[in-house]
C-alpha positions, 0 to 999 in steps of 0.5 A, spaced: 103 629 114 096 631 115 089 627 115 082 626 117 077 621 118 070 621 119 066 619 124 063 612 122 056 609 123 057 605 130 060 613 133 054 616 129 047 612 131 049 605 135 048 604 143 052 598 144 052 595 151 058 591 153 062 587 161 055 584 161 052 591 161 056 594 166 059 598 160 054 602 156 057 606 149 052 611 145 053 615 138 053 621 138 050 624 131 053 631 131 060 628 132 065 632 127 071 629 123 077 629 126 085 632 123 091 631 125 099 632 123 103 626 124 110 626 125 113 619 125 122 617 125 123 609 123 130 605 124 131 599 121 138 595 124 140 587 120 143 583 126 147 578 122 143 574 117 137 572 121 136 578 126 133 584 126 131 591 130 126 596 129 126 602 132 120 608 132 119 614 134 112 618 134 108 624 134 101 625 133 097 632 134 090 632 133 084 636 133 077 634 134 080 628 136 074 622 137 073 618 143 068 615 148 068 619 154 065 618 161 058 621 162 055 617 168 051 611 171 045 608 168 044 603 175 050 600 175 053 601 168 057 606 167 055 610 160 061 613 155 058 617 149 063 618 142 064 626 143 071 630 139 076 633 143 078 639 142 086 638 142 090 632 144 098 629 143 100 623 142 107 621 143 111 615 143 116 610 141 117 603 140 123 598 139 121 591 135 125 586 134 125 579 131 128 573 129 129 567 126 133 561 127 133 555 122 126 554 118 123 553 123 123 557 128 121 565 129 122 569 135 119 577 135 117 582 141 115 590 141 115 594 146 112 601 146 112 607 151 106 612 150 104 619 152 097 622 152 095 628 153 087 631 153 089 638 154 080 640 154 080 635 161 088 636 163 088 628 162 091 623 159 087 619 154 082 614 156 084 607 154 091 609 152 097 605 156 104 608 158 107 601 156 105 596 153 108 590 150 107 583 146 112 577 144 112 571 140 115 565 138 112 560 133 114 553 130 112 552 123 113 545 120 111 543 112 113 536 112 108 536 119 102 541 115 103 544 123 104 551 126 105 552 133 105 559 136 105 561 144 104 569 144 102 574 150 102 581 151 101 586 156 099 593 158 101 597 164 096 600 168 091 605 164 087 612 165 080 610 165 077 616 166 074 620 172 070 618 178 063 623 180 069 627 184 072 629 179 078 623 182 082 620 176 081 612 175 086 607 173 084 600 170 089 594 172 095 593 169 094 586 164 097 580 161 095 575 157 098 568 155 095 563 149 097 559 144 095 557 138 096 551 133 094 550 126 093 544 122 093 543 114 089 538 113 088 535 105 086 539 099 088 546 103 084 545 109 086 547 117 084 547 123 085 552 128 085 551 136 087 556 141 088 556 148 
């Protein structure tokens, strides 16, 4: 199918700081809409009464694409500006599986392979993974009014974008872990906590 999108308000006007102001990011008010075609295949495969896959494939080829582009050092923070691109590809698959055991258990994980192009810098997207992942395992107990849920993910290493000589920049790969535990309390109240 073929859609668009229009630059939003914080694209468009705001200046934001973020990394306790290493990262500054500026609107740019003469961003134009994006398009794009998208293409996408979806296979779904039951395993047994409680298991299940789910595979994606996937293509996306826009235009005027909008995305925050490195434009230099103010001191020690870096200064990205929303800017559209040209033309650019996205393409990829993932594989999801989930399952669960009893009433009380559920198990999922995703995995997904991503390749970018940005054919205006002969680059890969900035801030786009080649591999990325997530899992997850939850307990969930009525009688308890609790529910207990471990999930992590991770990304391999990501283009970050280009250095003042013109050297590409890559950001670590990245893994995170937690958990979290939620509580009914009476009169549908709940407490959350997570670690």
């Amino acid at each position: 199918p073929r859609g668009s999108r229009a630059p939003d308000f914080n694209e468009l006007y705001v200046r934001f700081a973020h990394a306790g102001g290493r990262v500054v990011i500026l609107g740019n008010p003469s961003l134009e809409p994006q398009f794009s075609w998208s293409y996408s295949a979806n296979t779904i495969l039951r395993l047994g009464r409680a298991g299940q896959l789910h595979g994606r494939l996937f293509r996306h080829t826009p235009s005027n694409l909008i995305r925050s582009q490195f434009m230099g050092h103010e001191g020690r923070a870096s200064v990205y500006q929303y800017n559209n691109i040209g033309r650019a590809r996205m393409q990829g698959g993932s594989v999801t599986y989930r399952r669960t055991f009893g009433r009380s258990w559920d198990v999922a994980g995703t995995y997904q392979l991503l390749s970018t192009v940005d054919f205006d810098r002969h680059t890969p997207l900035d801030y786009a993974p080649r591999h990325r992942g997530t899992a997850r395992v939850t307990y969930s107990s009525s009688k308890l009014g609790l529910t207990l849920t471990a999930h992590g993910n991770f990304t391999s290493q990501t283009f970050f974008g280009t250095t003042r000589r013109g050297d590409w920049e890559w950001m670590s790969d990245f893994s995170l872990f937690g958990v979290t535990v939620i509580k009914r309390l009476p009169k549908n109240f709940f407490i959350q906590g997570s670690f």
